[in-house]
C-alpha positions as CSV (number, residue, x, y, z in Angstrom):
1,X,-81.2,16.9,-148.4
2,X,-78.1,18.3,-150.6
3,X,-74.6,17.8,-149.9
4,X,-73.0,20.6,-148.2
5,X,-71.3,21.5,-151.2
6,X,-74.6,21.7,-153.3
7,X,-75.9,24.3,-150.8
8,X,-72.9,26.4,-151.4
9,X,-72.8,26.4,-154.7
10,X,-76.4,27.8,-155.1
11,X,-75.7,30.4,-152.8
12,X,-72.5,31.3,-154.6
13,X,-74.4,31.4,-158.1
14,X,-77.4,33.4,-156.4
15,X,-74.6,36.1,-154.5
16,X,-72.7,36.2,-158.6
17,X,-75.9,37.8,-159.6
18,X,-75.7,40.7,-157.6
19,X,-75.7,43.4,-159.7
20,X,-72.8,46.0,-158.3
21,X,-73.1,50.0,-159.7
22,X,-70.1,51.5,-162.0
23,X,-70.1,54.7,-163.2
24,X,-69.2,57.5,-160.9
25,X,-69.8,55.3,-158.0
26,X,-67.9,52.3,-159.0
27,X,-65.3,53.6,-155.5
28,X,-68.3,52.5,-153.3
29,X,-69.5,48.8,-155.1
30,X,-66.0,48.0,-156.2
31,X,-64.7,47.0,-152.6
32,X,-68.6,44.8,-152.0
33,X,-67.4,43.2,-154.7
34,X,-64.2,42.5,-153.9
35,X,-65.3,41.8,-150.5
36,X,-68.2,38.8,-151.7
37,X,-66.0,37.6,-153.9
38,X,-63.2,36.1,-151.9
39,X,-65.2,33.4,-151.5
40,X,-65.4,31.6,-147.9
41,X,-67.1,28.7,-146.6
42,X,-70.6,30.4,-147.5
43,X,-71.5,28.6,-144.1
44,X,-74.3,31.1,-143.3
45,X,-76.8,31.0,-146.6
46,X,-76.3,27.2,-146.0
47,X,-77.6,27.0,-143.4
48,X,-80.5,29.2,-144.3
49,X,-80.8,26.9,-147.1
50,X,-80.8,23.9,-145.7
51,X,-83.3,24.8,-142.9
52,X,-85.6,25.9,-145.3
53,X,-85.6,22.1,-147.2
54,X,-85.7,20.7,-144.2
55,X,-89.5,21.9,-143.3
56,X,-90.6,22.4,-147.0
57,X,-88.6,20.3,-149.4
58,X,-87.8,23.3,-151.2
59,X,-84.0,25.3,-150.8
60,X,-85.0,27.6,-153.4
61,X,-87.6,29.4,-151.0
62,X,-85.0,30.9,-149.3
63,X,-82.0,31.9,-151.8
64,X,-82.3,36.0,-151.1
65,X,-82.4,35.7,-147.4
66,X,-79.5,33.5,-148.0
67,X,-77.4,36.0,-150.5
68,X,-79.1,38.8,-147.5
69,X,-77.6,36.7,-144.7
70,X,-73.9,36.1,-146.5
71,X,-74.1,39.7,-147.0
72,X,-74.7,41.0,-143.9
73,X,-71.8,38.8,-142.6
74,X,-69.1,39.9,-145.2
75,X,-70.2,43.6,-143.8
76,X,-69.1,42.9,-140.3
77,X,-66.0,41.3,-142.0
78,X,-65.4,44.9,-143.5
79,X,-65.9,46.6,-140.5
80,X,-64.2,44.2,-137.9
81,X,-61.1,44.3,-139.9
82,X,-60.8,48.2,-139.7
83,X,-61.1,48.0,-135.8
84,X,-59.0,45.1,-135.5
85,X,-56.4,46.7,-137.7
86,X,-56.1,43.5,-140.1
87,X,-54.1,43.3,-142.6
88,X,-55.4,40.3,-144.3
89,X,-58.6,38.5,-144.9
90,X,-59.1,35.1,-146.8
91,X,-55.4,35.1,-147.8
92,X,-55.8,38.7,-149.6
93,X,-55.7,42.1,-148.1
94,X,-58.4,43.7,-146.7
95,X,-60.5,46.2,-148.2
96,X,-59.2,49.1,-146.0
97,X,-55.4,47.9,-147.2
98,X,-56.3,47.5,-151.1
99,X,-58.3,51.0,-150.8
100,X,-58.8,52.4,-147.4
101,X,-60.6,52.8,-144.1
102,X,-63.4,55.2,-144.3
103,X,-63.9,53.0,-148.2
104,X,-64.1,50.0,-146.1
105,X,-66.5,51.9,-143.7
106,X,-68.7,53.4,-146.5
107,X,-69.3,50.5,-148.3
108,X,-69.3,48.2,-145.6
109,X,-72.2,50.5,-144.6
110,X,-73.9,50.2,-148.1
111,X,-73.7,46.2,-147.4
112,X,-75.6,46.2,-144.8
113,X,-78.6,48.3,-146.6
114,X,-78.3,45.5,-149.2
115,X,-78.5,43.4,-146.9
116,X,-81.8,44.3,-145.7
117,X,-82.6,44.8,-148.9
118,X,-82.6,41.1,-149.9
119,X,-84.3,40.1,-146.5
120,X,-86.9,41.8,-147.2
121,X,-87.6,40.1,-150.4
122,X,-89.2,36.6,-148.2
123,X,-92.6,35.6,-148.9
124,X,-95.1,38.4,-147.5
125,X,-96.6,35.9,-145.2
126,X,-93.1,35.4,-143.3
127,X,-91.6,38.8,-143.5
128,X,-92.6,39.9,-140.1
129,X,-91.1,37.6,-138.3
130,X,-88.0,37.2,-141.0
131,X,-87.3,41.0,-139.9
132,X,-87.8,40.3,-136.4
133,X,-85.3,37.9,-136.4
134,X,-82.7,39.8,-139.1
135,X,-82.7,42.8,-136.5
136,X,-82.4,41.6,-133.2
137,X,-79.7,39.7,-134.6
138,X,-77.8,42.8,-136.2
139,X,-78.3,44.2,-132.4
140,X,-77.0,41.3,-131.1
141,X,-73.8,41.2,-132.9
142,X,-73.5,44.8,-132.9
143,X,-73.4,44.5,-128.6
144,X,-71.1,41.5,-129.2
145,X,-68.6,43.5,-130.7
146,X,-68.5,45.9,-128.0
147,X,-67.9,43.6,-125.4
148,X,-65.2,41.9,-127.2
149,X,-63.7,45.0,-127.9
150,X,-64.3,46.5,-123.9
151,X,-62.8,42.7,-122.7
152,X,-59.3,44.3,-124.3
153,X,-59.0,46.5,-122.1
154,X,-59.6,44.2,-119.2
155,X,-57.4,41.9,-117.0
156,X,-59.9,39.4,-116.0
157,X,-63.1,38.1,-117.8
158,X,-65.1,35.2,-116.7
159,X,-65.7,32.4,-118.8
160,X,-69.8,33.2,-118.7
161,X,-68.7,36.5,-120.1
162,X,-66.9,35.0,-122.5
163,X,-69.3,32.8,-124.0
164,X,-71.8,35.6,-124.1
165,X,-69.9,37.6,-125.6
166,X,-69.3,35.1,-128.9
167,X,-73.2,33.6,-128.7
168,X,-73.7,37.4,-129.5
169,X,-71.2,37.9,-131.9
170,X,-71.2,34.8,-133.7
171,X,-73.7,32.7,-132.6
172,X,-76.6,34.7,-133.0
173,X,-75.5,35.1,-136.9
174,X,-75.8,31.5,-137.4
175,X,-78.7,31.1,-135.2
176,X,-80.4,33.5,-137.3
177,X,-79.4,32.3,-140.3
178,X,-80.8,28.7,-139.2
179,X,-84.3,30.6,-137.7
180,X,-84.9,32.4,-141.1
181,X,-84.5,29.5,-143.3
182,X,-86.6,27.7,-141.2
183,X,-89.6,30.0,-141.4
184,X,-89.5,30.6,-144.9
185,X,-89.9,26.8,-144.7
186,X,-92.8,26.9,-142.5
187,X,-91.7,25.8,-139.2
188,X,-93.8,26.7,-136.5
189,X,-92.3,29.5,-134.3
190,X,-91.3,26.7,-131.6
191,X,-89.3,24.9,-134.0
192,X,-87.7,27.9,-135.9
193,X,-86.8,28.5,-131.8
194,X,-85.0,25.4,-131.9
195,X,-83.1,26.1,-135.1
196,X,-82.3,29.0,-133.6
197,X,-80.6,27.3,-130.5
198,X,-79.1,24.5,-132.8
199,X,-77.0,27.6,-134.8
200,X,-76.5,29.4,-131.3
201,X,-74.2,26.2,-130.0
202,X,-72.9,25.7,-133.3
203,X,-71.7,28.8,-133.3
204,X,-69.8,28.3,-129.7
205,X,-68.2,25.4,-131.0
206,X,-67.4,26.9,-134.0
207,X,-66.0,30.3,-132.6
208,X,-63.9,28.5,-129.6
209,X,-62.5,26.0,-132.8
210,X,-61.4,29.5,-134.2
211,X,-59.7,30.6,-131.3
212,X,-58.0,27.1,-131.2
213,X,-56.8,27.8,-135.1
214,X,-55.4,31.0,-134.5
215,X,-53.0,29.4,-131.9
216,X,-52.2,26.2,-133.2
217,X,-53.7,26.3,-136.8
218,X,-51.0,26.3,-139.9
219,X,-51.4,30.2,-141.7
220,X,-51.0,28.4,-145.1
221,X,-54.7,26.7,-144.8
222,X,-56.3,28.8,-142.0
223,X,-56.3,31.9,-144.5
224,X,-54.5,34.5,-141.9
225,X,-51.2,34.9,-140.0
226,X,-51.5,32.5,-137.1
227,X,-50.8,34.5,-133.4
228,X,-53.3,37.1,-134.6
229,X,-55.5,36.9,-131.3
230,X,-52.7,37.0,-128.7
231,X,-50.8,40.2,-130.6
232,X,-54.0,42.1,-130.4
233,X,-54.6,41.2,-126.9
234,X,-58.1,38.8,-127.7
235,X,-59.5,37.5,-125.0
236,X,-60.6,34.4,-126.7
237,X,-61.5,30.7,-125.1
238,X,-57.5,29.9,-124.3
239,X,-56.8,33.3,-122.6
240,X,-59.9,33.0,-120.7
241,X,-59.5,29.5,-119.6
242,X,-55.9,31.5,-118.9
243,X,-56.9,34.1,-116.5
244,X,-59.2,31.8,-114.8
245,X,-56.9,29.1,-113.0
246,X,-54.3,30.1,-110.4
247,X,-51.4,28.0,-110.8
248,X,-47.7,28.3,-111.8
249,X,-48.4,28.3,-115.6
250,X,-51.3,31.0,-115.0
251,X,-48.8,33.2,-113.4
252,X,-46.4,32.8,-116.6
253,X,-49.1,33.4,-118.7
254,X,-49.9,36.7,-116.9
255,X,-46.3,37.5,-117.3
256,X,-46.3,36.7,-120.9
257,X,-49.9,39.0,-121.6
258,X,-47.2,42.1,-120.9
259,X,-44.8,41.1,-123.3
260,X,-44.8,43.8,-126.4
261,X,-46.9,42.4,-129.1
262,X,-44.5,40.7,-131.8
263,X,-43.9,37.2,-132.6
264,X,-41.9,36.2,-129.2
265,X,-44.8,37.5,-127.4
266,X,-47.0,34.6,-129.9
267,X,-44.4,32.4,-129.0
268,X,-43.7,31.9,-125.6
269,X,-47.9,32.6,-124.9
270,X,-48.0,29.4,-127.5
271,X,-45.5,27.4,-125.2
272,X,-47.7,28.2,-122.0
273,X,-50.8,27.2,-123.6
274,X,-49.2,24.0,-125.0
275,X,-48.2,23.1,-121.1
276,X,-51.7,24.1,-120.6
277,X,-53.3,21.1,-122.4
278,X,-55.4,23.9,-124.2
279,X,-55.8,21.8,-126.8
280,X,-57.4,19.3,-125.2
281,X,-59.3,22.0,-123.2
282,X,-60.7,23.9,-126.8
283,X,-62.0,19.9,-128.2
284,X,-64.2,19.6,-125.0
285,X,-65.7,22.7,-125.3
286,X,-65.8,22.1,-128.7
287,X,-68.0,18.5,-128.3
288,X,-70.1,19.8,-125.6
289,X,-71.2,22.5,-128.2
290,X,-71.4,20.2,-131.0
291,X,-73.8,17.8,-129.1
292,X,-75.9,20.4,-127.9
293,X,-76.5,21.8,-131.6
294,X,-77.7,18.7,-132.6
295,X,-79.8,17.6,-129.5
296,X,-81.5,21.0,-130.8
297,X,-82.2,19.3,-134.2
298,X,-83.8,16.4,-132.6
299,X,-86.3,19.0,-130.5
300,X,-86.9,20.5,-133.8
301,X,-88.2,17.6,-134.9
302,X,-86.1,16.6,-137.9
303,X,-86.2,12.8,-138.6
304,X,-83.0,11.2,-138.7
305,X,-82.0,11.9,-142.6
306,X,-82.4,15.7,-142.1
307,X,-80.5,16.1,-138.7
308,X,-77.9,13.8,-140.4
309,X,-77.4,16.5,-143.0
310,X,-76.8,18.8,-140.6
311,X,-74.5,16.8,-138.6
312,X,-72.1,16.5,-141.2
313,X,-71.9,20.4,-141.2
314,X,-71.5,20.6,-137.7
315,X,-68.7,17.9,-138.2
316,X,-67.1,20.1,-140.9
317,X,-66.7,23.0,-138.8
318,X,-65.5,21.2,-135.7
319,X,-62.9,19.0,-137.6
320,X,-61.5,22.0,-140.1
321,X,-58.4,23.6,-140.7
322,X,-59.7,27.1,-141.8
């Protein structure tokens, strides 16, 4: 197995060959573009990669699901940071700022045709069950985004809500992404199941370890302004965990969730959460997560080489700054 770093870098070169339209329509590819290229931590097509040398020896196998995967996620990106109103993605502004929302729209749209596009371009022996995994994962994060957005408008949200919520949005992205690498590889459809789960919990931990950054993270390295979650009223693992006790500090923090949005309002929300011990409350959730990705692995039956490959991405994620 590759270092993580190896796996990225054949992904990037594969995405760089992606060849965008000029011309008249040059307004619709520019922004893709400008979009894939920001770069990112390519986590997704590595993880398609690496599953597929894991059952076959072979990464190569699986480069255009992988450029299809990265793709499809950069197209949420597009379209998330329109309904979120962001400003800024990957310490640059986000295609709706540099141009504008319905280009961000339209050619976060064309993405996702692309997208399937390159899926579809798996051995025809796999490509069944490649698309069968590709779309009930778009569904899947598609429904994920409507909860999170319907949880803003609501005062209390259980914590099994909650982690539905982001196994749909995020986790079923890099459960998929794990799955389809793992069938162009030749797993049997049991363990391509248990890659599945092993990118399900990795994406718990690696979503709640989100929340935690955009909290207590430094904006300099995590890529946007930090506070982002709590001014557009997120209910993420900390508010959650929040909402769900009944003490003196949950009653300042339901005080606090009326404040107008604006940095005081990140502030003194910050201050409760530190008296909280949320920190300490987002690296349990965090572990648990973590171990249940890799007790996946084993159940997948890797031998100890491979699943230590993948535990050094799973320690990346869990351990990073951005």
């Amino acid at each position: 197995m590759k270092r993580i770093s190896e796996y990225a870098l054949l992904a990037e070169e594969e995405l760089r060959k992606i060849d965008y339209k000029g011309g008249d329509v040059a307004g619709l590819y520019e922004p893709i573009s400008y979009a894939m290229s920001a770069g990112g931590k390519r986590l997704r097509p590595v993880l398609t990669l690496m599953s597929a040398e894991a059952f076959c020896g072979d990464p190569m196998v699986a480069l255009k699901a992988a450029s299809g995967i990265e793709m499809f996620h950069n197209f949420t990106l597009l379209h998330d940071d329109v309904m979120d109103k962001s400003e800024v993605r990957r310490g640059r502004p986000t295609v709706h700022v540099k141009w504008d929302e319905n280009t961000a729209i339209l050619s976060g749209d064309t993405m996702l045709t692309l997208a399937t596009q390159l899926i579809s371009e798996v051995p025809d022996a796999v490509l069944r069950p490649v698309l069968d995994v590709f779309n009930r994962m778009a569904i899947d994060v598609y429904e994920g985004q409507q909860l999170d957005m319907s949880f803003e408008r609501e005062e209390n949200i259980e914590m099994t809500a909650y982690l539905k919520m982001i196994g749909l949005k995020t986790g079923a992205l890099l459960g998929a992404a794990s799955q389809i690498g793992a069938l162009i590889g030749g797993a049997t459809k049991e363990q391509s199941e248990e890659m599945y789960r092993f990118g399900m919990m990795l994406g718990l931990a690696f979503q709640i370890e989100d929340d935690y950054l955009d909290t207590f993270g430094d904006a300099t390295t995590f890529g946007k302004p930090i506070g982002g979650d709590i001014k557009n009223g997120k209910k993420t693992f900390l508010v959650v965990s929040a909402m769900n006790r009944s003490d003196k500090d949950a009653e300042a923090y339901k005080i606090a969730s009326k404040l107008p949005s604006g940095d005081t309002k990140v502030k003194t929300i910050t201050a409760i959460f530190e008296k909280m011990n949320m920190r300490a409350e987002c690296r349990k959730a965090v572990s648990h997560y973590s171990a249940s990705a890799l007790d996946a692995l084993k159940k997948a039956g890797l031998d100890e080489e491979k699943r230590e490959a993948f535990r050094s991405v799973v320690e990346k994620l869990t351990g990073r700054k951005k």
